[in-house]
PDB file of N, CA, C and O in Angstrom:
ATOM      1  N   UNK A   1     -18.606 116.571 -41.125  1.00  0.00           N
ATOM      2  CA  UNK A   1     -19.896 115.940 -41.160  1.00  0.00           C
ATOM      3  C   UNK A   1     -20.655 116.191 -39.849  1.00  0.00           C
ATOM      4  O   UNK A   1     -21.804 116.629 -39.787  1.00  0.00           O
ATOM      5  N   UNK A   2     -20.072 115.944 -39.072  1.00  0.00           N
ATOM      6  CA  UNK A   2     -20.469 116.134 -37.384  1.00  0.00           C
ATOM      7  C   UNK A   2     -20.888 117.816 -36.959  1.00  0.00           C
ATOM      8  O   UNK A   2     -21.766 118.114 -36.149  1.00  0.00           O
ATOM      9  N   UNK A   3     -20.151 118.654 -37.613  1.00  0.00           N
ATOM     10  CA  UNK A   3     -20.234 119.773 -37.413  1.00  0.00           C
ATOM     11  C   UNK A   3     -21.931 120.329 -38.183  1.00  0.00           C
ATOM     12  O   UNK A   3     -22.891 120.905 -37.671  1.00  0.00           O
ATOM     13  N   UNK A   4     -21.698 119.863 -39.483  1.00  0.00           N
ATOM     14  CA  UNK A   4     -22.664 119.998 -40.197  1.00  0.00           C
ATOM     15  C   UNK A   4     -24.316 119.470 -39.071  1.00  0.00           C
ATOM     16  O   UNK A   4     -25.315 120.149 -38.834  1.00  0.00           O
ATOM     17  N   UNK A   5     -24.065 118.423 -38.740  1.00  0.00           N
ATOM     18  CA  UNK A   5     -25.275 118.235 -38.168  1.00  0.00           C
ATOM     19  C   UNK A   5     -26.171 118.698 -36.865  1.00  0.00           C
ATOM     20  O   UNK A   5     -27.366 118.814 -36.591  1.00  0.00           O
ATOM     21  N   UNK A   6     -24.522 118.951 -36.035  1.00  0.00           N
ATOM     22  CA  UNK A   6     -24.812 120.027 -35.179  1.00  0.00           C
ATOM     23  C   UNK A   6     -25.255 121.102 -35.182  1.00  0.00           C
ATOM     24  O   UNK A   6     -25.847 121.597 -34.223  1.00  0.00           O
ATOM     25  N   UNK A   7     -25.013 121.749 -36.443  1.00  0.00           N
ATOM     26  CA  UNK A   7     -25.563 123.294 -36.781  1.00  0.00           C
ATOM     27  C   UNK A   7     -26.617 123.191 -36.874  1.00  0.00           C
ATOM     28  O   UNK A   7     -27.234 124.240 -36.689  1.00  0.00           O
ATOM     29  N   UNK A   8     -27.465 121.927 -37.204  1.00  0.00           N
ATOM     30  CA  UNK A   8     -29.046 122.097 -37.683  1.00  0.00           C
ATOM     31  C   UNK A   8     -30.106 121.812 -36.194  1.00  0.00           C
ATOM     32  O   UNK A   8     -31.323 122.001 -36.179  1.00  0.00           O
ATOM     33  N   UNK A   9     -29.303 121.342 -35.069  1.00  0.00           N
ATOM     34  CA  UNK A   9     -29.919 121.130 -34.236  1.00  0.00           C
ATOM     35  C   UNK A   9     -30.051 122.610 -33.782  1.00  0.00           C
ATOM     36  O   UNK A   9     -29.069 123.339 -33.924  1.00  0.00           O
ATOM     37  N   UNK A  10     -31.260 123.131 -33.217  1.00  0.00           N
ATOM     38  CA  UNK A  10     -31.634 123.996 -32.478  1.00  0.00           C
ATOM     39  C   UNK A  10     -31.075 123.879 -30.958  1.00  0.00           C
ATOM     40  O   UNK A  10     -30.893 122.799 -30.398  1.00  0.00           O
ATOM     41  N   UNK A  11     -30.886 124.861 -30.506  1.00  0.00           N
ATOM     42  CA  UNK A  11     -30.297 125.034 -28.805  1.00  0.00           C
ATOM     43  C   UNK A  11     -29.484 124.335 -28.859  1.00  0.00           C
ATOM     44  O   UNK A  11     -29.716 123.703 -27.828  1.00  0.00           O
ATOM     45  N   UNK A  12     -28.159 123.646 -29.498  1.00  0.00           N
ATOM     46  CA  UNK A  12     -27.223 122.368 -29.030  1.00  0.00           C
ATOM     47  C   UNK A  12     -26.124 123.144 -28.158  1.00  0.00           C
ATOM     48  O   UNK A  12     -25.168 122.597 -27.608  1.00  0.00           O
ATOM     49  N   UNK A  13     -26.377 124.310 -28.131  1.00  0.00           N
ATOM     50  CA  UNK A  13     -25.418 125.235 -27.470  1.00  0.00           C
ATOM     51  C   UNK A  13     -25.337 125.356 -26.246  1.00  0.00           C
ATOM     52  O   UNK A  13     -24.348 125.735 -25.619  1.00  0.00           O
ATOM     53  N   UNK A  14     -26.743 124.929 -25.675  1.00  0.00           N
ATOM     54  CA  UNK A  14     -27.086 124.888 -24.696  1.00  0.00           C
ATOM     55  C   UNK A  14     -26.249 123.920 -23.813  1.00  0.00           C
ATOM     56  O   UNK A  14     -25.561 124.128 -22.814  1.00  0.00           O
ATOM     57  N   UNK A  15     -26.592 122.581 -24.645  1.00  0.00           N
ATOM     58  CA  UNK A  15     -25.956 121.390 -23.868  1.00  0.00           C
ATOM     59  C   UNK A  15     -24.617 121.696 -23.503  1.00  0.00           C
ATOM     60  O   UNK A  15     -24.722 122.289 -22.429  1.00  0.00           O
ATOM     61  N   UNK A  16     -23.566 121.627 -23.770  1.00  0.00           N
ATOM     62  CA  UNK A  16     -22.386 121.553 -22.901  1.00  0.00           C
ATOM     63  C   UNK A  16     -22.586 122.554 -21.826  1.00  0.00           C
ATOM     64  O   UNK A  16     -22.179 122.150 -20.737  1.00  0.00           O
ATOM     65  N   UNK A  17     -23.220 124.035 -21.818  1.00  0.00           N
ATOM     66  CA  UNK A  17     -23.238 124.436 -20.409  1.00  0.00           C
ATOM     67  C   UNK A  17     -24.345 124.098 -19.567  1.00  0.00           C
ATOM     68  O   UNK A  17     -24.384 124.705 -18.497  1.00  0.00           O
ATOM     69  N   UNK A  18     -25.270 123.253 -19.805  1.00  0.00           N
ATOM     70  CA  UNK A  18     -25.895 122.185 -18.703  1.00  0.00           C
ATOM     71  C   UNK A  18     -24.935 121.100 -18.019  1.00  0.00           C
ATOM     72  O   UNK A  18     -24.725 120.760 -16.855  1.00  0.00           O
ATOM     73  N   UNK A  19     -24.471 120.732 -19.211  1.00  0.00           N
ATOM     74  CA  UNK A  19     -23.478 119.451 -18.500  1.00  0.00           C
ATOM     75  C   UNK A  19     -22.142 119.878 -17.833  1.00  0.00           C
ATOM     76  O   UNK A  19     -21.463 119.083 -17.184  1.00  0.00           O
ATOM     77  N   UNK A  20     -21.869 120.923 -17.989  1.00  0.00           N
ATOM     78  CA  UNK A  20     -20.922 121.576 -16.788  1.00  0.00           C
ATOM     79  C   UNK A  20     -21.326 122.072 -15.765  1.00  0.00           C
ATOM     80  O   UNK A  20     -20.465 122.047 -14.885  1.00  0.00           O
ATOM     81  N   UNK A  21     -22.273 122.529 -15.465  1.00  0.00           N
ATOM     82  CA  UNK A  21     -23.409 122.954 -14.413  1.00  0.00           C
ATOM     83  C   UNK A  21     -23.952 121.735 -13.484  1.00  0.00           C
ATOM     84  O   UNK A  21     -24.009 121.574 -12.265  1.00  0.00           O
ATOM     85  N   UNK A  22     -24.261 121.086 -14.412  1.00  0.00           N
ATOM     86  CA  UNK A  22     -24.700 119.659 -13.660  1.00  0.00           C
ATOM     87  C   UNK A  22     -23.629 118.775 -12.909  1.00  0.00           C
ATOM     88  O   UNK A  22     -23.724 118.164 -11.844  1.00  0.00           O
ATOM     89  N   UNK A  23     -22.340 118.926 -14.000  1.00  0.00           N
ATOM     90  CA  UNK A  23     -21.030 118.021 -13.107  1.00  0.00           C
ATOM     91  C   UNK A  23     -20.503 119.000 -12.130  1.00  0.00           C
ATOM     92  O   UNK A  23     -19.792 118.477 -11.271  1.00  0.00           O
ATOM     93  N   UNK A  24     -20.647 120.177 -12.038  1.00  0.00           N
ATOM     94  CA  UNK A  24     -20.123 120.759 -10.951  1.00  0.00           C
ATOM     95  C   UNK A  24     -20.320 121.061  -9.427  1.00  0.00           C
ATOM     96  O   UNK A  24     -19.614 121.319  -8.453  1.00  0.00           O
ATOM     97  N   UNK A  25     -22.004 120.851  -9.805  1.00  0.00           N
ATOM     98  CA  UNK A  25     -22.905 121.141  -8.756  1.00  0.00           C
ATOM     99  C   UNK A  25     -22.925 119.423  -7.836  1.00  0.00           C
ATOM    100  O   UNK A  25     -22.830 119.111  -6.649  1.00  0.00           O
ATOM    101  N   UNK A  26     -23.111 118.588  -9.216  1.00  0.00           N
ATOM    102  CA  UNK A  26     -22.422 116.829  -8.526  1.00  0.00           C
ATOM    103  C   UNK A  26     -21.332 116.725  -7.665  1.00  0.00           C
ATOM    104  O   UNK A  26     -21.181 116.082  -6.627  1.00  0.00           O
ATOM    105  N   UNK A  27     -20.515 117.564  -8.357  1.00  0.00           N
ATOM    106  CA  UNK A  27     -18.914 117.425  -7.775  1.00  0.00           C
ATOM    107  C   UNK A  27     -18.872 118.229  -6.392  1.00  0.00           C
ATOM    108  O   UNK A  27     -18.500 117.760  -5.317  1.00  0.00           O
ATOM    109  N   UNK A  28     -19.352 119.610  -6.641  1.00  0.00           N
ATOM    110  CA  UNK A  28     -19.537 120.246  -5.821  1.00  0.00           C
ATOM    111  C   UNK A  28     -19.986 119.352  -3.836  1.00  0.00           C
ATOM    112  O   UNK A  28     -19.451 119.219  -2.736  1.00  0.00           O
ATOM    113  N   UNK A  29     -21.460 118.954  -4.655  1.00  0.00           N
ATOM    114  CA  UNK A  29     -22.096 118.247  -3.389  1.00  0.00           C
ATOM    115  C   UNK A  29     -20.946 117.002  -2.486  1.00  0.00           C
ATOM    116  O   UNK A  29     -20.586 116.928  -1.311  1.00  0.00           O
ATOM    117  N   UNK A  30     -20.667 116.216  -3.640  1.00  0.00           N
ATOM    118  CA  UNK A  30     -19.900 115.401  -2.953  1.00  0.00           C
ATOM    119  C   UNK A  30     -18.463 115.390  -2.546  1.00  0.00           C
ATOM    120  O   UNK A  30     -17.828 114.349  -2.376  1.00  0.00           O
ATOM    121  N   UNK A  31     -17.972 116.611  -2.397  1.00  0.00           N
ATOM    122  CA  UNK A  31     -17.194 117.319  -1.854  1.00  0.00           C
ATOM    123  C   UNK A  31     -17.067 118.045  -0.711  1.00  0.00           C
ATOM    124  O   UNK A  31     -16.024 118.208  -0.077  1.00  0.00           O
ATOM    125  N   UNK A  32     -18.699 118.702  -0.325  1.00  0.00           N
ATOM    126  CA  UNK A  32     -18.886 119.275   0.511  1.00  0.00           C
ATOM    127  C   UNK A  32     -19.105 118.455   1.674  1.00  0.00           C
ATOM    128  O   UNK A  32     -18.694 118.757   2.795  1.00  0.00           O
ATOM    129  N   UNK A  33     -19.873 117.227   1.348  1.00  0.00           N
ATOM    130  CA  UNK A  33     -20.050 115.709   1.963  1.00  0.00           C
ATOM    131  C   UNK A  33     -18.288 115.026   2.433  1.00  0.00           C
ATOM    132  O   UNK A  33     -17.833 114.611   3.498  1.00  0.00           O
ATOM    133  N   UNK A  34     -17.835 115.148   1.370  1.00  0.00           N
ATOM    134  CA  UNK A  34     -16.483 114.458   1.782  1.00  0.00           C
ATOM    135  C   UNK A  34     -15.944 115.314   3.390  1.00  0.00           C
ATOM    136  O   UNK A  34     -15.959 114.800   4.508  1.00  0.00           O
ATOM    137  N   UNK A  35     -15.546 116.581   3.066  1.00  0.00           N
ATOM    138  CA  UNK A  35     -15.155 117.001   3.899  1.00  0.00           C
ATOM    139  C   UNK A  35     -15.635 117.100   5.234  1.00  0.00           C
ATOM    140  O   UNK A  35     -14.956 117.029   6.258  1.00  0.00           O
ATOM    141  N   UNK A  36     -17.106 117.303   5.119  1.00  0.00           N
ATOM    142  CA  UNK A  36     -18.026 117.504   6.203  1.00  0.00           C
ATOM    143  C   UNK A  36     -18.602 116.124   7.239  1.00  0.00           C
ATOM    144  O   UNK A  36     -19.408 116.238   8.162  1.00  0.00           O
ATOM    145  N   UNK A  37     -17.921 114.819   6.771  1.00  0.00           N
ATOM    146  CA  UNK A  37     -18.593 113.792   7.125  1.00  0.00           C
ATOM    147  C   UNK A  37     -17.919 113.141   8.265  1.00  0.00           C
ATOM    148  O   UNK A  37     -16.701 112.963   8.280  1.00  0.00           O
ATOM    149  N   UNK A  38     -18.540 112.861   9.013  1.00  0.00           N
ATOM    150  CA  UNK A  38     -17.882 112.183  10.497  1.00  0.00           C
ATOM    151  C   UNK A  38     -17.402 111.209  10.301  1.00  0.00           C
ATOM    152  O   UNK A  38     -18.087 110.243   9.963  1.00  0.00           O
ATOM    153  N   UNK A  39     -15.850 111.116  10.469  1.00  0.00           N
ATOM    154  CA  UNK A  39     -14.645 109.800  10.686  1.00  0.00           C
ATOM    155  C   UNK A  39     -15.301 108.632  10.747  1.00  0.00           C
ATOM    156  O   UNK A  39     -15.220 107.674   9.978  1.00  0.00           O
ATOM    157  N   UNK A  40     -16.276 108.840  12.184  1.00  0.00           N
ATOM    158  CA  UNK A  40     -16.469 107.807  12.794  1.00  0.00           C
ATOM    159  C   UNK A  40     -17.665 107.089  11.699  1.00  0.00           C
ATOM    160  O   UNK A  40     -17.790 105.925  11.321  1.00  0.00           O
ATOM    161  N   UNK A  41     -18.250 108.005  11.469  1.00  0.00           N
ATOM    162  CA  UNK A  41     -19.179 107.157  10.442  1.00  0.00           C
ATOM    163  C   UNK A  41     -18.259 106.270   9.032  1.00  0.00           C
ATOM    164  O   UNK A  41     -18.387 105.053   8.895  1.00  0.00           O
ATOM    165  N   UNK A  42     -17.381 107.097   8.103  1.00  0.00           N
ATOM    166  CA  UNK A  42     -16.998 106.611   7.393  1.00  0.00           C
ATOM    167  C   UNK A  42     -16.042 105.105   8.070  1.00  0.00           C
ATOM    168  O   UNK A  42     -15.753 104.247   7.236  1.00  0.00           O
ATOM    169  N   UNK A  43     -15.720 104.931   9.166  1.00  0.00           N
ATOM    170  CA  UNK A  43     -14.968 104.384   9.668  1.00  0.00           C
ATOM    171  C   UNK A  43     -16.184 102.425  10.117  1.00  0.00           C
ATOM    172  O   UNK A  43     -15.808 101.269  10.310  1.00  0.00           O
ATOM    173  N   UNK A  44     -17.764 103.161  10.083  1.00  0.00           N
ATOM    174  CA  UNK A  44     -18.664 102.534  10.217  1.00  0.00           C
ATOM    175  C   UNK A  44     -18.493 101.406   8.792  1.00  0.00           C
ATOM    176  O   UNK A  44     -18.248 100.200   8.827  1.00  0.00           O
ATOM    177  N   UNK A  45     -18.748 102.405   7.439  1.00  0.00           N
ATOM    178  CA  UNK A  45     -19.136 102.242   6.721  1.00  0.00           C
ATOM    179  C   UNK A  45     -18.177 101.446   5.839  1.00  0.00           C
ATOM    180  O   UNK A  45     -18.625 100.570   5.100  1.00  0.00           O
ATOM    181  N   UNK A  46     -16.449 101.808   5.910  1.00  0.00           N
ATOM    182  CA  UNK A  46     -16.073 101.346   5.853  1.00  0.00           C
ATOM    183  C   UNK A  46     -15.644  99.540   5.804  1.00  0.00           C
ATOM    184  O   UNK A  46     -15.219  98.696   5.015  1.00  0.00           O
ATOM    185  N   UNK A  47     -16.167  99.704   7.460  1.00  0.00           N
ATOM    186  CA  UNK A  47     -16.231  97.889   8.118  1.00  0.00           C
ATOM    187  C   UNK A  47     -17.571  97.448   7.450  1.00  0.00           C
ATOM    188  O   UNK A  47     -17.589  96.217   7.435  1.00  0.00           O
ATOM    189  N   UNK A  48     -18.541  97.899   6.971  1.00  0.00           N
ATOM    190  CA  UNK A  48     -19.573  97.441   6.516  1.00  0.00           C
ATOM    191  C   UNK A  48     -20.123  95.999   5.724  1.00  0.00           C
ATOM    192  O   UNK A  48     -21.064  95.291   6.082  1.00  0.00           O
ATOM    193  N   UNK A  49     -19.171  95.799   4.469  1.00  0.00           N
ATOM    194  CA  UNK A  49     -19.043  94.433   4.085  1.00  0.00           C
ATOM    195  C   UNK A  49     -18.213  93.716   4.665  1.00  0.00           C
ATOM    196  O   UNK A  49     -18.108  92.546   4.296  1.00  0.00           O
ATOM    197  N   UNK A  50     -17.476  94.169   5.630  1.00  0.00           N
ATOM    198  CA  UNK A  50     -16.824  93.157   5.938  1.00  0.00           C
ATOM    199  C   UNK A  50     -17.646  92.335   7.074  1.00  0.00           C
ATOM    200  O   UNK A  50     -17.605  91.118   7.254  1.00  0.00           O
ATOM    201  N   UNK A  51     -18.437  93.341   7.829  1.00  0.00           N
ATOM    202  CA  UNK A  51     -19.286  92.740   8.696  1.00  0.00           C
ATOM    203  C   UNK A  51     -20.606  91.961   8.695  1.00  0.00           C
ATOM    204  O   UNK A  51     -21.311  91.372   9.515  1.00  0.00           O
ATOM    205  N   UNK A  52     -20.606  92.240   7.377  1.00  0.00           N
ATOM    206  CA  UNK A  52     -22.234  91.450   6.952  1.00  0.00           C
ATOM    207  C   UNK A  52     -22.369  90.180   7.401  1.00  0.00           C
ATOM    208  O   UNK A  52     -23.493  89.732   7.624  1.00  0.00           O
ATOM    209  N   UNK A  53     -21.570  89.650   7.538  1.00  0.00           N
ATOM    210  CA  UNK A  53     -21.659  87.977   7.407  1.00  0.00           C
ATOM    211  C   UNK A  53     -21.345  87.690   9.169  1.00  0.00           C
ATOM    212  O   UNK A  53     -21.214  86.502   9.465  1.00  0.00           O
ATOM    213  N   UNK A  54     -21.257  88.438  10.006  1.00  0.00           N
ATOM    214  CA  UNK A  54     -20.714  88.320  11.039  1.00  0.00           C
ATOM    215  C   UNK A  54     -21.879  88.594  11.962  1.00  0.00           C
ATOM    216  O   UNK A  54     -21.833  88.014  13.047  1.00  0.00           O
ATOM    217  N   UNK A  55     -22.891  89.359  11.725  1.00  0.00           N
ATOM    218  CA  UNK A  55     -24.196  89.728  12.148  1.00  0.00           C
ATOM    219  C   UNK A  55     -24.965  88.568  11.762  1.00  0.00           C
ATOM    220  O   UNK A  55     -26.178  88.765  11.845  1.00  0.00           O
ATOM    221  N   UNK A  56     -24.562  87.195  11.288  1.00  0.00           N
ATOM    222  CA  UNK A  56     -25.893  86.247  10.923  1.00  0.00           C
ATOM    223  C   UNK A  56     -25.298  85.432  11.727  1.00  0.00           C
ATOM    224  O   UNK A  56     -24.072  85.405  11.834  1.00  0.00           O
ATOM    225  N   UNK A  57     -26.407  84.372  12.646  1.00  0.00           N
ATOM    226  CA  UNK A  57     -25.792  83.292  13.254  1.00  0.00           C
ATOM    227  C   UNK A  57     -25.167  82.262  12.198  1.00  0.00           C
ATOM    228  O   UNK A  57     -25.367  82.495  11.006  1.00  0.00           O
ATOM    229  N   UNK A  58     -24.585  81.383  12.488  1.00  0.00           N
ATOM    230  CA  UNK A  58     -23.765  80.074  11.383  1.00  0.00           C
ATOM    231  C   UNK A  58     -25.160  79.650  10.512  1.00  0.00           C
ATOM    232  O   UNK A  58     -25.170  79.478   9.293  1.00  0.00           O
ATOM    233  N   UNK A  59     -26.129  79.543  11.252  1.00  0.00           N
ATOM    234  CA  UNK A  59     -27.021  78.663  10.323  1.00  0.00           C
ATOM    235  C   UNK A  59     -27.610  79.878   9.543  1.00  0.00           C
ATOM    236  O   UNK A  59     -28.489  79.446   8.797  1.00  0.00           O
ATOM    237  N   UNK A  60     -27.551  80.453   9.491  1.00  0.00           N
ATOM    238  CA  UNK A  60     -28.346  81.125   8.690  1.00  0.00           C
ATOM    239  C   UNK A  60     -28.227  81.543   7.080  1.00  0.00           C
ATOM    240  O   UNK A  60     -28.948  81.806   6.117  1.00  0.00           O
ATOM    241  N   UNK A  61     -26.842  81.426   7.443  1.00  0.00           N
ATOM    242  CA  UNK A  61     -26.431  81.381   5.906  1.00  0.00           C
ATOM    243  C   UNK A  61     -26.219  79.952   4.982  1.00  0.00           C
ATOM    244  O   UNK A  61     -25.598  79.688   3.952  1.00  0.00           O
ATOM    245  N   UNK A  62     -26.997  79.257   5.833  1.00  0.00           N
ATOM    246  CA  UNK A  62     -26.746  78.108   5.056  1.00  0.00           C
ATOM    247  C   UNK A  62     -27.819  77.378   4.525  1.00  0.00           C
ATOM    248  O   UNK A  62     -28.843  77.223   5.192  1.00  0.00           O
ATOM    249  N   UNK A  63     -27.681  76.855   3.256  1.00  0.00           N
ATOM    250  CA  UNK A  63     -29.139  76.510   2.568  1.00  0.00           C
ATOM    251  C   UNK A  63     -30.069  75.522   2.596  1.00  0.00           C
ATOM    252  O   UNK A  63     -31.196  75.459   2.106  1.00  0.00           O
ATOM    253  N   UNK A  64     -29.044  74.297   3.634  1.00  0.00           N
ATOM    254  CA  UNK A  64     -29.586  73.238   4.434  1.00  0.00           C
ATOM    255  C   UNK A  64     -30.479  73.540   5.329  1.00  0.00           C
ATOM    256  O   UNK A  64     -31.438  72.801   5.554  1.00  0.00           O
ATOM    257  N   UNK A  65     -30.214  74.992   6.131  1.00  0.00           N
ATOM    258  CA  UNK A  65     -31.218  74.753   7.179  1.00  0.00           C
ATOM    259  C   UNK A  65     -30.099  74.786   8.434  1.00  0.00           C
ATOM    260  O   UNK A  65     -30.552  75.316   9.449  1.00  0.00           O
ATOM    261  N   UNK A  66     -29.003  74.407   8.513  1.00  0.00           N
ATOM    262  CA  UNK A  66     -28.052  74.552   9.230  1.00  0.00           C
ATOM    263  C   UNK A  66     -27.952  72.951   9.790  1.00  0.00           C
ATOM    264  O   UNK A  66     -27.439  72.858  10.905  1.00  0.00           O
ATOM    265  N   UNK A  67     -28.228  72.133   9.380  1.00  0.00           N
ATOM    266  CA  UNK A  67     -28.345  70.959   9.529  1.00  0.00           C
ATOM    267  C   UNK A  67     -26.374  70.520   8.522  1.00  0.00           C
ATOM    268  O   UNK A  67     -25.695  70.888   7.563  1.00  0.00           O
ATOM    269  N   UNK A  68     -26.365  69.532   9.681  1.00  0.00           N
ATOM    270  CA  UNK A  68     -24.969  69.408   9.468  1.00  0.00           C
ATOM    271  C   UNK A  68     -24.859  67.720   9.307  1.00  0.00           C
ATOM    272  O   UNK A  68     -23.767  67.189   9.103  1.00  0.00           O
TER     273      UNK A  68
END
């Protein structure tokens, strides 16, 4: 059935070698990124959520107003 309907689409032939082209060139990039990327940054980015909350004074995260 599936086959059947595929045949009637025009260009469907196309699609799978776009979408291998497209995941490769994706894959590609963020690969070239992986390897190429400074320690120290990932090492930044890493600590990142953990530091969020550590950059606000006490009151600030609080919805009182910091009123205790």
């Amino acid at each position: 059935m599936y086959k059947e309907i595929l045949e009637t689409i025009a260009g469907v032939e196309a699609y799978p070698v776009i979408s291998l082209l497209l995941f490769s060139a994706i894959f590609g990039t963020v690969l070239y990124w992986t390897l190429r990327v400074d320690r120290a940054q990932l090492a930044r980015l890493a600590a990142q959520p953990l530091n969020a909350d550590d950059a606000l004074p006490p009151e600030a995260g609080r919805s009182d107003g910091g009123a205790r």
